[in-house]
Backbone as CSV, one residue per row, in Angstrom:
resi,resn,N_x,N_y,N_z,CA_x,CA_y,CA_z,C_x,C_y,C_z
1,UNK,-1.219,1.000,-20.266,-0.853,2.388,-20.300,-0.333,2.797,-18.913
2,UNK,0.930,3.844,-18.902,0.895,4.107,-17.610,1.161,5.603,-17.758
3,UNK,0.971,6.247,-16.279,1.334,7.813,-16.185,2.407,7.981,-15.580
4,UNK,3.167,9.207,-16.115,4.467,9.720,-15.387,4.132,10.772,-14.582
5,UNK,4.239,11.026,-13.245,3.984,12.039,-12.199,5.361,12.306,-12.160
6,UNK,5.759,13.630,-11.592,6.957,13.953,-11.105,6.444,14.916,-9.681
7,UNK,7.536,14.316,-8.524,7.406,15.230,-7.813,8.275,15.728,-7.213
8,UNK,7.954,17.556,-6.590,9.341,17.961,-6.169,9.078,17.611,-4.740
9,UNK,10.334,17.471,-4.360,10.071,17.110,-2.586,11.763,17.806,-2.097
10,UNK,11.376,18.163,-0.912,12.839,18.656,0.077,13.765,17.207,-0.176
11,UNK,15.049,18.000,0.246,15.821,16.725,0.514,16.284,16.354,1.849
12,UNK,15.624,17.065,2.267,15.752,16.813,3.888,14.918,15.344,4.574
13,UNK,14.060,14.984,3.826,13.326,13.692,4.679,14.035,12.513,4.109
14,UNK,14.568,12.358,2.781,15.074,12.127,2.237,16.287,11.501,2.758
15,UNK,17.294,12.454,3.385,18.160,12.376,4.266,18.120,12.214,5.796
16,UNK,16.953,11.821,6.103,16.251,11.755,7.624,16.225,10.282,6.834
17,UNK,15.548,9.823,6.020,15.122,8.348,5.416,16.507,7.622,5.392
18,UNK,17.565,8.363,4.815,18.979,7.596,4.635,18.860,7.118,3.190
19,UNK,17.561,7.355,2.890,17.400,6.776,1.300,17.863,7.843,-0.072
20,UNK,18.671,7.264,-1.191,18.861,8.250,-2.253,17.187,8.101,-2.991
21,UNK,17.325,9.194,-3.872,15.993,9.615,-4.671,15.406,8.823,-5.022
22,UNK,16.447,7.870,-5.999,15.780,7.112,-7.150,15.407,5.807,-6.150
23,UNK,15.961,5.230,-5.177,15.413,3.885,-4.076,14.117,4.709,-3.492
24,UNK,14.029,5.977,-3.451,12.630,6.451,-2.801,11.577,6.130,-3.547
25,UNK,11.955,6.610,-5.147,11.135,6.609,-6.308,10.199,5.373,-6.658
26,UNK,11.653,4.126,-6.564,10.821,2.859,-6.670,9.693,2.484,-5.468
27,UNK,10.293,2.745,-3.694,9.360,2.465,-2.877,7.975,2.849,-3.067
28,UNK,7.790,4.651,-3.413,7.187,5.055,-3.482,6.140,4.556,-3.493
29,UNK,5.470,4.003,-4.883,4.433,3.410,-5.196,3.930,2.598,-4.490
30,UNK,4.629,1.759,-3.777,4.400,0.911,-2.747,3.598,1.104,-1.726
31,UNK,4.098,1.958,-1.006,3.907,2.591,0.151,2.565,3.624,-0.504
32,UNK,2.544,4.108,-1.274,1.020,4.451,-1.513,-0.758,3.364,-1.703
33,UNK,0.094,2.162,-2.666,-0.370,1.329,-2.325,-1.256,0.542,-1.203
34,UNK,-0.106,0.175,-0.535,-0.508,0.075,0.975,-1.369,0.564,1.764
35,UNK,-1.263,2.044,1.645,-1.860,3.305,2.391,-3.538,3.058,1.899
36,UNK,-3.138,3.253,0.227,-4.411,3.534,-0.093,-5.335,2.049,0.113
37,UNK,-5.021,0.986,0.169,-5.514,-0.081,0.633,-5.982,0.026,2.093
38,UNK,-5.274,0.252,3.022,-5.522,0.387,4.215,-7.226,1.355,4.374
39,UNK,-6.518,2.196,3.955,-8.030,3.078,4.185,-9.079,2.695,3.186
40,UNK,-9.046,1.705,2.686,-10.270,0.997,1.562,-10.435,2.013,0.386
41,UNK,-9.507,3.338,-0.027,-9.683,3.244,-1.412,-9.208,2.330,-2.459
42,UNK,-8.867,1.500,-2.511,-8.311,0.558,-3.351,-8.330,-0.837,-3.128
43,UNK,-9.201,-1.569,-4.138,-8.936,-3.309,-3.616,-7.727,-3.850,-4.129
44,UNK,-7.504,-5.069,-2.906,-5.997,-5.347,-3.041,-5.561,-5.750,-4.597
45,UNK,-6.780,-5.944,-5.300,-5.871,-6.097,-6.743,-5.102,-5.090,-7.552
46,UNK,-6.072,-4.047,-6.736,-5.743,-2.834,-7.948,-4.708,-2.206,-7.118
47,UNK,-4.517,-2.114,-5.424,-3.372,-1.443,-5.320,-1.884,-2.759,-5.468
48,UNK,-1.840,-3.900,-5.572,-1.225,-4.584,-6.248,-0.473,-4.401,-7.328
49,UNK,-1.748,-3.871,-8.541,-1.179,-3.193,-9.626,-0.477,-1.798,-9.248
50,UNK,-1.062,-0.974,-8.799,-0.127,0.510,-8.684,1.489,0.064,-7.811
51,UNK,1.751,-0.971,-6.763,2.546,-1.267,-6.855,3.766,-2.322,-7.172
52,UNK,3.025,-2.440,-8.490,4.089,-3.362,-9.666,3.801,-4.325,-8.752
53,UNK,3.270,-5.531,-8.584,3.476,-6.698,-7.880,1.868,-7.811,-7.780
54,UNK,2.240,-9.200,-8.088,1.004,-9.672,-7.933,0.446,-9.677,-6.588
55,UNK,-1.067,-9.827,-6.616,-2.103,-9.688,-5.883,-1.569,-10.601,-4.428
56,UNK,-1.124,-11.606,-5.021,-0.872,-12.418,-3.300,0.941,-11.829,-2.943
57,UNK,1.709,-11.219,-3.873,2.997,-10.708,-3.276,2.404,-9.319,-2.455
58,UNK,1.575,-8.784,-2.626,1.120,-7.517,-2.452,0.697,-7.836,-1.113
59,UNK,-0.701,-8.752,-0.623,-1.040,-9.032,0.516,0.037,-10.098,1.530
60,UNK,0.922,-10.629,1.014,2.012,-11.088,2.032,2.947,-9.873,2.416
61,UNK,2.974,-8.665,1.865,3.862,-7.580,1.911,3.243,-6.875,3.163
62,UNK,1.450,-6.957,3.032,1.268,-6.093,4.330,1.702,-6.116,5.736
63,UNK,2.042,-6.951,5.776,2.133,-7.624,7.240,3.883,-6.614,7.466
64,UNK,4.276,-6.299,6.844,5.816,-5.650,6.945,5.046,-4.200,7.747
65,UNK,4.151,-3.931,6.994,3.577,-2.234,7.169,2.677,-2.357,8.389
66,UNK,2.398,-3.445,8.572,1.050,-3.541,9.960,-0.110,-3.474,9.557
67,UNK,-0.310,-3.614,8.618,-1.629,-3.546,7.609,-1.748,-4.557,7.390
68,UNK,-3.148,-5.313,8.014,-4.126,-6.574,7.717,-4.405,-6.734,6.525
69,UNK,-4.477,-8.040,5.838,-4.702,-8.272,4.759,-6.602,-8.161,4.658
70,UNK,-6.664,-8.192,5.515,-8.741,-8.214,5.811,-9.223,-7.019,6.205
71,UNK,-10.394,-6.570,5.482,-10.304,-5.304,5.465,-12.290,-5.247,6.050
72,UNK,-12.298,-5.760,6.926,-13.497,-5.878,7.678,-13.362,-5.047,8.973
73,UNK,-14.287,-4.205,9.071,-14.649,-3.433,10.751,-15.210,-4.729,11.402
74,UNK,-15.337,-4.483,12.808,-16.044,-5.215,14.064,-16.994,-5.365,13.515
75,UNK,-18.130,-4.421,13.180,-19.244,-5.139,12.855,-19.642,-5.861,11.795
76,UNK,-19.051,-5.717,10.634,-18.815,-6.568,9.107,-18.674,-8.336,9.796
77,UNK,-17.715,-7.890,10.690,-16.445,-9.011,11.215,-17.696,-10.384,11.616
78,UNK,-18.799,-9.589,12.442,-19.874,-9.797,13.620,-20.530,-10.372,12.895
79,UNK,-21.179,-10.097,11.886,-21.790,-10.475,11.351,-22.072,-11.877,10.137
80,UNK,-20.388,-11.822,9.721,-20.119,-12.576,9.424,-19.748,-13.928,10.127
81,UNK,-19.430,-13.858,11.185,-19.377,-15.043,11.995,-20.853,-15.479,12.658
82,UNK,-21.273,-14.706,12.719,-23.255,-14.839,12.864,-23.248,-15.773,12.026
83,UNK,-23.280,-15.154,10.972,-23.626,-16.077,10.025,-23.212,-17.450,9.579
84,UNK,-22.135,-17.287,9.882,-21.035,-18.843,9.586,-21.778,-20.086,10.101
């Protein structure tokens, strides 16, 4: 199943982007994706799915955005090598 959102937006960033609507439209999802991965609402499978793409195209993509595929703080990090 999927949902249709529509949104209105200026066309001014738009034209700051250099991008037409519908190339925004497709990024879109992407770039939410990403985002929402970054800040740990979403595991990489599921923002994978929101942006159309399998799980390992999704985490080779981060590296474009600067977004680590590992989603561990310092101390997670710490601990885990403790342990190793």
């Amino acid at each position: 199943m999927t949902v249709t959102i529509t949104l209105d937006l200026p066309e001014e960033p738009l034209l700051s982007l250099k991008t037409r609507p519908d190339d925004f439209a497709r990024e879109l999802p992407l770039l939410a994706a990403v985002k929402l991965y970054e800040l740990g609402r979403l595991s990489s499978g599921r923002a994978a799915q929101l942006a159309g793409m399998s799980r390992v195209e999704f985490l080779l993509i981060l590296g474009r955005y600067q977004v680590s595929p590992f989603q561990l703080d310092a101390g997670s990090l710490a601990e885990d090598v403790a342990n190793a």
